[in-house]
N, C-alpha and C positions, 0 to 999 in steps of 0.2 A: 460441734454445737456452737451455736450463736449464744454471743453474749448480749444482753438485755440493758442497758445502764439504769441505775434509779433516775427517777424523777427529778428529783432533787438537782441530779446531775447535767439530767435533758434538759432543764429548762433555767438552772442556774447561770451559766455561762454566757447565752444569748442577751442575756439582762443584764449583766455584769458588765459584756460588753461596751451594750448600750448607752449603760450610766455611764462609762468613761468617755465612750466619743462624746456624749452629753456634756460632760466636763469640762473636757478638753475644749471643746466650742464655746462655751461659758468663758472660759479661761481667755481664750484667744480674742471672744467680743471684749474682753475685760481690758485688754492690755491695749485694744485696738483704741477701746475710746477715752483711756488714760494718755495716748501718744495724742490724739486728734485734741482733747483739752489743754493739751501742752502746746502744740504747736499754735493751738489758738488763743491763749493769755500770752504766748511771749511772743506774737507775731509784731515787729514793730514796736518793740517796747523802749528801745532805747535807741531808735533814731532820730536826733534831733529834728529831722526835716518833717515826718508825719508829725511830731507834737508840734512845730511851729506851723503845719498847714492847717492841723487840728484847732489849735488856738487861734489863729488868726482868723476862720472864718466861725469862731464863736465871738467873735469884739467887731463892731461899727466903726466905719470912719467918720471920723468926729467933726470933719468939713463940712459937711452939711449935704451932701451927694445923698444920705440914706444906701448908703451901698455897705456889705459886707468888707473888712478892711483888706482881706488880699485877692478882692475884686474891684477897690475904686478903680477906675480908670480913666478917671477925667485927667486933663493935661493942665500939668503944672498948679498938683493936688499939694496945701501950703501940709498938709498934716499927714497923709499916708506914707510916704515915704521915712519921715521920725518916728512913725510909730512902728513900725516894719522892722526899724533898726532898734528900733529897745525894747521888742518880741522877742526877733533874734539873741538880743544880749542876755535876753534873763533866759532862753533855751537852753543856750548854749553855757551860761553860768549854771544850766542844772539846778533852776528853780523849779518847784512844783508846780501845776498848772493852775493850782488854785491860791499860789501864792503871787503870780503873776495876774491874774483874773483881780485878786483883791490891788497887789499897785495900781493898774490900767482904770481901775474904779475911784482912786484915791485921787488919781493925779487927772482923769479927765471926766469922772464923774460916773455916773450912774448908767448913761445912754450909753456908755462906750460898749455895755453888753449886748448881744443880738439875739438873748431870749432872756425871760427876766428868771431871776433865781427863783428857787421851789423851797425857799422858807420866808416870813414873814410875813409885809403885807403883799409883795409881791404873790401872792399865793392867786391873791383876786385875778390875775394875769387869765391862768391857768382855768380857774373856776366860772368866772361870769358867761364865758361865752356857753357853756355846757346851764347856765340856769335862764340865759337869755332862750337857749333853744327850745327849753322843756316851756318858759312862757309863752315862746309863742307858738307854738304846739296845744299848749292850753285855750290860749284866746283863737285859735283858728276852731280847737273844736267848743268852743262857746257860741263863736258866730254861726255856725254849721249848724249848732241845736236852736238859735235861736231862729232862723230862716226857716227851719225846718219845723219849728210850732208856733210860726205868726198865723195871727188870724186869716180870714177869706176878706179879701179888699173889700169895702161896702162900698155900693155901686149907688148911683144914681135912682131920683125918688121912691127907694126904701127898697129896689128889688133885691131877689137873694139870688148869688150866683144858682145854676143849674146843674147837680152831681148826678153819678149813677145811672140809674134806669131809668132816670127821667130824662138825661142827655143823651142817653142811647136811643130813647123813641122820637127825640125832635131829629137826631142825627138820620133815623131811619126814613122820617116824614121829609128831611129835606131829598135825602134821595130820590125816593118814589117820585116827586114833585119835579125833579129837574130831568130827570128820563125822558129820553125823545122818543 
């Protein structure tokens, strides 16, 4: 005789299964994207040369080029080269980025930054150009509407332009007329 298993039995286990590869896949995306966040916050975190290439091309050279400061490259630049060298010092002395950011601003001013800070009034930096866009977006569609319900030109001793059905039957008289 054949034995019969419950229910319980036939359909418990396939499922029990299941949830565990389930798990375990859970488990494995868990620890995958625990390893992938880590490696991505401490990629370069403490090498002095990304924070001084990093810093350098958020500060201006102050000579007057308008060039990012470890891109000037005009010859025999009186100020890129000193500034390059007291980047490097406060890098490598293991200052903070933004306590470097705030000297560079002390000692040569405000321009020496290459985007302007996101507090104060510097804020306007950031803002006008997004309200300049939406005005003139506005004024494009003002001219639009108003081209679009000017009157009919008044023409010469008092006639009225010709619409419609009435321009379609002069349109159809000049044809008949010009027909060889």
């Amino acid at each position: 005789m054949r034995r019969i298993p419950k229910p319980s039995m036939q359909w418990g286990a396939p499922r029990l299964a299941a949830f565990a590869r389930r798990g375990l896949q859970n488990r494995k995306f868990a620890e995958v994207l625990i390893l992938c966040s880590v490696i991505y916050f401490t990629l370069g975190a403490s090498d002095p040369a990304t924070r001084f290439t990093e810093l350098g091309h958020q500060m201006m050279c102050i000579c007057g080029c308008n060039q990012i400061l470890l891109e000037c490259n005009h010859v025999g630049c009186p100020a890129s080269d000193g500034m390059r060298n007291e980047l490097m010092a406060a890098v490598s002395r293991g200052d903070s980025d933004s306590l470097v950011e705030q000297a560079f601003v002390q000692k040569y001013g405000p321009t020496v930054l290459a985007a302007p800070t996101s507090h104060g009034f510097d804020r306007t930096a950031y803002i006008i150009p997004f309200v300049a866009l939406f005005l003139g977006f506005g004024l494009i569609g003002m001219v639009i509407r108003a081209w679009k319900n000017r009157p009919a030109p008044a023409l010469a001793d008092g006639l009225r332009p010709v619409r419609g059905a009435e321009l379609e039957q002069f349109r159809d008289q000049a044809r008949k007329e010009t027909d060889l």
